[in-house]
N, C-alpha and C positions, 0 to 999 in steps of 0.2 A: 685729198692728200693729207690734212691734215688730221682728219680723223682717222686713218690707216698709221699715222702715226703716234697718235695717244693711245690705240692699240696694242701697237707693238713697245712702245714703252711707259706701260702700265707696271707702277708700283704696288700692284694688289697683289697676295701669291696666288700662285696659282696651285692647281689639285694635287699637282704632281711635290710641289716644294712644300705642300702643308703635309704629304705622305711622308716626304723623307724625314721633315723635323718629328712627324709624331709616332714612325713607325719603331723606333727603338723602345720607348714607352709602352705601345701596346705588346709588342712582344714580351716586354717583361710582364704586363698584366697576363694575358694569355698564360705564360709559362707559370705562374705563379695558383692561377684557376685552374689548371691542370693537376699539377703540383697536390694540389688539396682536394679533388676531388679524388685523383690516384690513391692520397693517405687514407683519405674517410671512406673509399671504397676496400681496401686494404685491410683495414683496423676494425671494419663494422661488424664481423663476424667475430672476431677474436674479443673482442670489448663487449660483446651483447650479453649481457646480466652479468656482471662485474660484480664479484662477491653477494652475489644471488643464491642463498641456499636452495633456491628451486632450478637452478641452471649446470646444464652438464659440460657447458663449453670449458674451454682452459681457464678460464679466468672469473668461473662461476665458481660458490663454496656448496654445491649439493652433497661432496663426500663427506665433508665435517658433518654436514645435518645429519647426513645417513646416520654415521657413527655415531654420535650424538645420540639420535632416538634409538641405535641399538644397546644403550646403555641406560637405558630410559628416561631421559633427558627430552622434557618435551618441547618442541624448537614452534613460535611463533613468529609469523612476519610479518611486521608494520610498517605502514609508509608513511602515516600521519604523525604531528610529535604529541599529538591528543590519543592515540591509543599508546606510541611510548610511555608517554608518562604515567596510563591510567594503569598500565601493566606493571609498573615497577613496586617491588616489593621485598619484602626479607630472605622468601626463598627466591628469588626472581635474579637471573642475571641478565643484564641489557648492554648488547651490543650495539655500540653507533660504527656502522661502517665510514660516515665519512660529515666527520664532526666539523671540518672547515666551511660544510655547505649552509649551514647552519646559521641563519642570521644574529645580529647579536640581540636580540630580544628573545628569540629561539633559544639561543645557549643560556641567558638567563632562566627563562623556564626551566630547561632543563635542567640543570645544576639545582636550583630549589626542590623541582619535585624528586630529585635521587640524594640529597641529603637526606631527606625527610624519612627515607627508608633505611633498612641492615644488608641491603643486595649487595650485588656487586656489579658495578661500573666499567667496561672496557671501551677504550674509544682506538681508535686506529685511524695511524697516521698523523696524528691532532697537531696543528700549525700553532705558531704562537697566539694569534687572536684568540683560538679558539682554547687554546691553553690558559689564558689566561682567565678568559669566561669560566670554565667547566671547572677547575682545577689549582685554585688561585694557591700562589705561592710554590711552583711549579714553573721551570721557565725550559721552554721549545728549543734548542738551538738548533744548529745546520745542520744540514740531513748528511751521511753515508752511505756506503755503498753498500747493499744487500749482499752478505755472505755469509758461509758458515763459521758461527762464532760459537764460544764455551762459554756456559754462563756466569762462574766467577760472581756466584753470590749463596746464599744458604735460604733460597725459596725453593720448597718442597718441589713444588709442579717445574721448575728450572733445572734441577738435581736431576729429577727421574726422566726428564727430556734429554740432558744432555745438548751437544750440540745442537744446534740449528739453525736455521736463515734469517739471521735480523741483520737491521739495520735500519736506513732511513733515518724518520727524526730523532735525535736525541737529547734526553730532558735532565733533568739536573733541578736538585730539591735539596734544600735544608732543615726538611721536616725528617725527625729523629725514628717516624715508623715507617719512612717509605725503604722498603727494600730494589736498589739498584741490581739488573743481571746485564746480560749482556751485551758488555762495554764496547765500544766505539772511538777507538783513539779518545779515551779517557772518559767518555759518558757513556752512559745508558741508553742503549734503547729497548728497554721492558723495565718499568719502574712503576710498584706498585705501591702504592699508601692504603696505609688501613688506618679506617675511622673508627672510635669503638662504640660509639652509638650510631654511625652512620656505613656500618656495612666498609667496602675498600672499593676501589677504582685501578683499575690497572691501565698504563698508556702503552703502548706498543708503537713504535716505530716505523711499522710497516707492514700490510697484511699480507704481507707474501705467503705466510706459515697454512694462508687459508685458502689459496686457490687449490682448483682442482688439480692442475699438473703438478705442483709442488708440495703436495702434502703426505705425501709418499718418500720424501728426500731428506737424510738425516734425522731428526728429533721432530720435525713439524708438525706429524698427527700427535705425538704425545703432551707436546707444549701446549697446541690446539686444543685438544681435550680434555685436561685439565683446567686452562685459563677458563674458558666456555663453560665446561661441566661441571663446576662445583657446586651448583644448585641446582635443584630439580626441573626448574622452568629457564627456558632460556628466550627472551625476546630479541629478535633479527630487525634493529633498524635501520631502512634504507632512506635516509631525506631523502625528498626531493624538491624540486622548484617550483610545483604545481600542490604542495599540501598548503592548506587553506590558511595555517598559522603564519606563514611566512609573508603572506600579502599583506598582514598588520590592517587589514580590516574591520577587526575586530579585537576582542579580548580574549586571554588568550586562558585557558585552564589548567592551573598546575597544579597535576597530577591527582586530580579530585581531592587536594586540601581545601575548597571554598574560595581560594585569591584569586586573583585576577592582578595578569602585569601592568604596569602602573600607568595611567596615562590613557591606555586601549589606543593608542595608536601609534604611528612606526614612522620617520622621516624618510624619504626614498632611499637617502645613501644607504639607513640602518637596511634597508630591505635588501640590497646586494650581496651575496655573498661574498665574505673575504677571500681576496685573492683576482675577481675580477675589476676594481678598482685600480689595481696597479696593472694588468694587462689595457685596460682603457687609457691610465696615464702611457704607455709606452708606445700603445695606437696614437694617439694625440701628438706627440713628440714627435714618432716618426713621422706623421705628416705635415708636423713645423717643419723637419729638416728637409722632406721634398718638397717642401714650398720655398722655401728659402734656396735648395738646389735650385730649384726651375724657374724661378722670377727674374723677372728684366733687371739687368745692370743699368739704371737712368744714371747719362754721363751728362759734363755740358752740351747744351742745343749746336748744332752745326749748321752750319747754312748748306745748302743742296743747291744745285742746277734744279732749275726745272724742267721735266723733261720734255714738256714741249710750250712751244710758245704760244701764251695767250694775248687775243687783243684788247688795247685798252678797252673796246667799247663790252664788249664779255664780262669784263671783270666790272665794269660798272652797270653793266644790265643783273649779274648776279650781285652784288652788295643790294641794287633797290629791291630785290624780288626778296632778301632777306628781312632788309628794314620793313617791305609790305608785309610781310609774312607775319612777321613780329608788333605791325604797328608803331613803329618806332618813328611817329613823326618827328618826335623831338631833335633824335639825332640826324636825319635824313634833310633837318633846315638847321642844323648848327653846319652842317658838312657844308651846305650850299651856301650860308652865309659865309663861312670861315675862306672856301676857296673865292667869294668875289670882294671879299675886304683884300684877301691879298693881290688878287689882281689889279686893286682900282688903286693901291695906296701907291705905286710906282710913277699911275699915269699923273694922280694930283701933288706931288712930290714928296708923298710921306714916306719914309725910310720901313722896311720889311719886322724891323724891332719894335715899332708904333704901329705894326697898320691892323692890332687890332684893339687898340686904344680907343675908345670914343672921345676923348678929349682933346686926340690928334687928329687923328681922321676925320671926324662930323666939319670939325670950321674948314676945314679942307677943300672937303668936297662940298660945302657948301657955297663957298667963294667961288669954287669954278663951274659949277651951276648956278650960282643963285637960287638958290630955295632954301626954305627953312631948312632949320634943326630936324623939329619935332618929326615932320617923315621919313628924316631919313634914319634918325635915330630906331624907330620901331621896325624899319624896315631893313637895316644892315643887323641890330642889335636887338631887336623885339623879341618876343615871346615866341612859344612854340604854334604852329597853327594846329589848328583844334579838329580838323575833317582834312580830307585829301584833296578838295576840290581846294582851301584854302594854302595848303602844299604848293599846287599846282599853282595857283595864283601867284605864290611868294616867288619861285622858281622865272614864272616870267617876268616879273619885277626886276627882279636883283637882275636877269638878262640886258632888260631896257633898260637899265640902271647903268650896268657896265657898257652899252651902245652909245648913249647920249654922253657920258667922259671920253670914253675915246675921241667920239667925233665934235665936242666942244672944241 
């Protein structure tokens, strides 16, 4: 009977209540795994060679290239920043498609080895880190919306474009050769500086003007092809995550001038690309705030019924089997002496506030025995016993101890 009833009121959960507290969380996982796999199977077709001169998807730049080499403009493609660099030169134009990936020991190479040349520079899209590495004294601010805008400035190649699709970042300079075009709620996004020993660098905004479906729209091939084709060579670079400079393993070669960047080695944050640092800060937070959602409220302790009745001799068969388990002789003969001082101090008249006194207790029970101090001192208030056999001895003790007061 009474096992049918610790059964039935067992406060463990059971299957069915740990389903309903955790079923709403995994539906949001679930929904969310779906979610992303739907997007990335979605986007993986449209996204595949992303400003890729060799790619004919919408969102590849194979037509610029065409054009390009039908103008005899000869288009190279790199994906290391040791052939970028090695490739930049006076008739050489070099395009970084996506300058933010670029670490910052990366963007230091770079920027030394295209000073050192009379080319010209175009980066797309350039975030402020990366603005400030490549381009210094040049400042990135907050992106707009990609539309047809008028250039509204006296650059050749802007003039004969006319209209076109910029937008995104816009930069903002107080250098007296950079020419600003097509403004943005007050800034720029095409803003070119010319170096006169160091060739010019132009920042664009946004490469919309270069995918394949958009360059057919408005001024876009002619902007395109001019920014690109002003020298005879044009290098295509694409970073990536996997080019061997970026691992900071080593030293890194700029641009076949003989240096080497400084140190030859990279701390992990520098190896990150900007931009995932703060996605990882927002991953972290968001899982402070569902940790902090989904943690125990600990209130004051309550006391509880229990739900079923245990007997004394249970509850004391389990405390010894814990004290054996643990060895804990010491406590296991404080417990047995503590419970027969207070039994024996009522019977020899010591009061419950003295009966674990030896000062009160010993003459006590010694008068109403007669016997010495000395054994009963060690044996009410002694030491701990050192083996279990001597346990077991002390146990019977302190019994005929408490037998022989009673019956005095």
């Amino acid at each position: 009977m009474t096992v049918a009833t610790a059964a039935s009121s067992s406060v463990s959960p059971t299957a069915r209540q740990v389903w309903i507290r955790t079923r709403g969380l995994l539906l949001a996982v679930l929904v969310l795994a779906a979610a992303g796999i739907a997007l990335a199977a979605t986007h993986s077709g449209d996204r595949h060679g992303r400003l890729d001169p060799r790619s004919a998807d919408r969102y590849g730049s194979r037509a610029v290239a065409e054009l390009l080499k039908d103008r005899g403009v000869s288009v190279r493609v790199v994906t290391t920043l040791k052939d970028a660099t090695s490739a930049a030169g006076p008739d050489t134009t070099l395009l970084v498609t996506a300058p933010n990936l670029l670490t910052p020991d990366q963007q230091h190479t770079l920027h030394t080895a295209t000073t050192a040349t009379a080319g010209r520079t175009v980066l797309l899209a350039a975030g402020p880190p990366s603005v400030r590495a490549l381009v210094p004294g040049v400042r990135a601010e907050s992106a707009a919306p990609v539309t047809t805008r008028a250039p509204q400035c006296s650059l050749e190649a802007a003039r004969l474009a006319g209209t076109a699709e910029t937008g995104g970042v816009r930069y903002s300079s107080d250098s007296l050769d950079a020419l600003a075009c097509y403004p943005a709620d007050g800034l720029p996004s095409l803003l070119l500086l010319r170096h006169p020993a160091a060739g010019d660098t132009v920042l664009l905004g946004s490469p919309d003007i270069l995918y394949n479906d958009r360059l057919d729209k408005q001024g876009n091939a002619s902007l395109a092809l001019q920014l690109l084709g002003s020298q005879p060579h044009l290098v295509w670079y694409l970073p990536s995550l996997d080019d061997p400079s970026a691992s900071g393993g080593g030293e890194h070669d700029d641009g076949g001038t003989g240096s080497r960047s400084a140190g030859g080695e990279n701390s992990f944050i520098g190896l990150i690309p900007s931009g995932w640092l703060w996605g990882a800060l927002q991953l972290a937070l968001a899982a402070a705030l569902a940790a902090v959602w989904r943690s125990r409220r600990l209130g004051p302790v309550i006391a509880e019924r229990l739900p079923v009745a245990i007997r004394a001799s249970e509850s004391t068969e389990g405390r010894a089997r814990l004290h054996r388990k643990t060895n804990a002789r010491d406590r296991a003969a404080a417990a047995l002496r503590h419970v027969s001082r207070t039994r024996i101090a009522p019977l020899v008249g010591v009061s419950p506030q003295d009966a674990h006194s030896p000062a009160t207790l010993l003459p006590a029970v010694s008068a109403r025995l007669s016997t010495a101090d000395d054994g009963l001192r060690e044996l009410i208030f002694g030491s701990a016993p050192s083996d279990d056999a001597a346990l077991v001895l002390l146990a019977d003790q302190l019994d005929s101890l408490e037998r022989e007061v009673r019956t005095s």
